[in-house]
N, C-alpha and C positions, 0 to 999 in steps of 0.2 A: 504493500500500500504506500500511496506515495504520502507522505506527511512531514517534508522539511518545516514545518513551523511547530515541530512537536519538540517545547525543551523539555520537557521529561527527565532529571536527574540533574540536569545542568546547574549549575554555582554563577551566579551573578551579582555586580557591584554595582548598586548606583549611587553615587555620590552625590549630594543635594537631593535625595528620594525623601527626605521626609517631607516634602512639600512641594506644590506648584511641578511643571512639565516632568522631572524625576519621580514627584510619585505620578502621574498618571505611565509613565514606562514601569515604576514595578509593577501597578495593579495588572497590566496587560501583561508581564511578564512572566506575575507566577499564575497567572489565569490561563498562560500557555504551557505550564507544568516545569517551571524555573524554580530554585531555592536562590531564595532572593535577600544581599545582606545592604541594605541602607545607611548611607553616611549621613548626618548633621553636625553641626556646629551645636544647636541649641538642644541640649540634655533632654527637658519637658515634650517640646517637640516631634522629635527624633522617637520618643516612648511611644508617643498617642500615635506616629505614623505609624509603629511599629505594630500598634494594637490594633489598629483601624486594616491593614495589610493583612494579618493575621486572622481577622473575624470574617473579612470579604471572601479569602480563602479558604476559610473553614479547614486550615492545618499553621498553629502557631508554630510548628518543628521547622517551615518552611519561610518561616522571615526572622530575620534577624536584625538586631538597629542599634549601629554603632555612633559615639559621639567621637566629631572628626572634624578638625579644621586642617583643612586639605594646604593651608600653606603651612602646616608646619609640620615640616620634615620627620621628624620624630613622631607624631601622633598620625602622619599616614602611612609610616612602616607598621607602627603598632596595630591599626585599627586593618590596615590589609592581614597582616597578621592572623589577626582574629578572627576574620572573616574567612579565610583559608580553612582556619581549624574548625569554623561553624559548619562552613559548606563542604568540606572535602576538597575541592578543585574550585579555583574560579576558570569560565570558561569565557567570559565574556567582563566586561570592565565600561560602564558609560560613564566618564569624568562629567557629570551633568553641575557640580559646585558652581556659583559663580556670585558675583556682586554686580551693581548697578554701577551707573555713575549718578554724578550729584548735576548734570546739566553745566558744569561750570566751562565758560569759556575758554580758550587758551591762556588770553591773557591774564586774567585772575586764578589761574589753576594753579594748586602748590606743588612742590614735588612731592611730597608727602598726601595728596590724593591722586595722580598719577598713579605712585606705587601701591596705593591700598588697592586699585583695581587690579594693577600687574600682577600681586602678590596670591591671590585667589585664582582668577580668570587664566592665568599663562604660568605660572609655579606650581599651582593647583593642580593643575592636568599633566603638566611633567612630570609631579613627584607622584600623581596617582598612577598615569601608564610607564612610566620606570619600574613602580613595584609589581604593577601586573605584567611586564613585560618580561621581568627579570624569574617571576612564577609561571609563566606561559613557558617561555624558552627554556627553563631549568628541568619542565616534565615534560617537554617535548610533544604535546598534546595541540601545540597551535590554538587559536582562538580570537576574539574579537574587541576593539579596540573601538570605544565610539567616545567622539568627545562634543557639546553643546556648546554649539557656536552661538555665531547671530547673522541676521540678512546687515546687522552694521559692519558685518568685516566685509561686505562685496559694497555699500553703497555709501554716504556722504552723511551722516547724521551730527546736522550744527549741536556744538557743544557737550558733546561726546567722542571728542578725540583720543581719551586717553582709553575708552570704552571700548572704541570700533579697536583701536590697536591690539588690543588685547585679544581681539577677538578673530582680526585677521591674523594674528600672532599662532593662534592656535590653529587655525587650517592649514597656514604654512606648514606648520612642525606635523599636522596629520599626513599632508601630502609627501613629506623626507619618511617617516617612521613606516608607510606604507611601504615605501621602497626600500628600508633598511630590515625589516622586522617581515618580511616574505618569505626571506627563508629562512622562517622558525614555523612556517604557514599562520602568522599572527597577520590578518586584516585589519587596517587602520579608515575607520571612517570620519566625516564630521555632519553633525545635523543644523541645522541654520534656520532658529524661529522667525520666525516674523513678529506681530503684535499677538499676543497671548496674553488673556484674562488671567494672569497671577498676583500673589501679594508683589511684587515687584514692581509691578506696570498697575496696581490698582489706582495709583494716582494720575497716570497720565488716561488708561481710557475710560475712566470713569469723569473725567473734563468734561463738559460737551463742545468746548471750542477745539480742543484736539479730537475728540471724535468727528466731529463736525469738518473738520479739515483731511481726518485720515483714512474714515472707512469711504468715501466715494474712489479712493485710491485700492483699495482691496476689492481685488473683483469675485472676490468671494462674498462680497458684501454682510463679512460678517468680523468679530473678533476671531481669534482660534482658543480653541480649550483644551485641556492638560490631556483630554483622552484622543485628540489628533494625533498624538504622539508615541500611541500607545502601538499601534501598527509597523512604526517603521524600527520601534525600538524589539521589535519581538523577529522582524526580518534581518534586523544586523546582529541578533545573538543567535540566529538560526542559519543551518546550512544553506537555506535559499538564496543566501547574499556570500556563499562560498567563494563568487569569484568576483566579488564588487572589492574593491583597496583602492582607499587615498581618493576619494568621492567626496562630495559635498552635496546633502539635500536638504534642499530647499526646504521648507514648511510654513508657505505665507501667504495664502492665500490666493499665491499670483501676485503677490505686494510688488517684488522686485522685477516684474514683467511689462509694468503699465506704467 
């Protein structure tokens, strides 16, 4: 029977899972038969994803939720770690962490928020796929490498320069790891929202002069929501996307098209 979209045993990490587009990728993830281990920053958080994942699936043995601040180096050796020894194998790795920007111009931007976005957004996802890479290649098992981008690393977003960089920063380094990490048979993908209903962006589209300005631009004529995500995240930890590496998809409605 054909059934590439069956994870069935498989060990997966989503980092940023306990909220907004990361959890709508685990819900689809262990709904496709994944043991699924969740990264947060915030302790309280990270629990109730943890519990809310666990009661949806109706098996707590299959989620797991760890507290993780992905820029610091020591606490995502640890928390991979642990993750490892919950799941067995990790098979798949989505770097989904990330932070906003604060809107601030160039000219008024400090160095010191520059780097708070650097330090999450582009350290984040290095020290996350370094330790999954270095677990993938060391069991020789191969596996999949997704990291959450933005439609800011392809387009021009005023006052978010240090934002988009970050975030073009990270497709680059997808598209080198693709072609470094091949032959370990480790796939390197990146995903790239568009406007999505999370606590993140609840401030800008819940505006109505930014909605008002942005959704005639989406020819989906609509926002996107955390369970769009849940399809393409269950297709790059699944053999379907066996021979997809160093890709960028879209997810925006068509934003970046129009």
């Amino acid at each position: 029977m054909y059934s590439p979209f069956d994870l069935t045993g498989r060990g997966v990490v989503v980092t940023g899972g306990n909220g907004g587009i990361g959890y709508g990728m685990a819900r689809a993830l262990l709904a496709s038969g994944a043991n699924v281990a969740i990264w947060g920053s915030n302790p309280a958080k990270s629990k109730d994803a943890g519990e809310r994942l666990a009661a949806e699936c109706g098996d707590a043995k299959r989620v797991h939720a760890f507290v993780c601040d992905v820029g610091d180096e020591v606490q995502v050796v640890t928390a991979f770690a642990a993750s490892v020894q919950s799941l067995g194998r990790v098979d798949a790795c989505f770097a989904n962490a990330g932070v906003s920007s604060k809107g601030t111009p160039l000219v008024d931007m400090s160095l010191e928020e520059f780097r708070r976005v650097q330090r999450v957004n582009v350290e984040g996802v290095f020290l996350t796929f370094r330790a999954a890479a270095r677990h993938m290649a060391e069991h020789g098992q191969g596996g999949s490498l997704v990291a959450t981008a933005s439609t800011a690393a392809v387009e021009g977003a005023s006052r978010n320069s240090h934002y988009g960089a970050s975030k073009g920063a990270v497709t680059s380094m997808v598209r080198a790891l693709a072609v470094e990490l091949a032959r370990h048979r480790i796939r390197v993908n990146s995903i790239l929202p568009g406007w999505i209903v999370t606590d993140m962006t609840q401030n800008a589209v819940g505006n109505d002069k930014f909605a008002n300005a942005v959704l005639p631009r989406i020819p989906a004529r609509r926002w996107g929501e955390i369970d769009d995500f849940g399809g393409i995240a269950v297709y790059l930890a699944s053999d379907a996307s066996s021979y997809a590496t160093g890709e960028q998809f879209l997810i925006d409605g068509g934003y970046t098209k129009f």
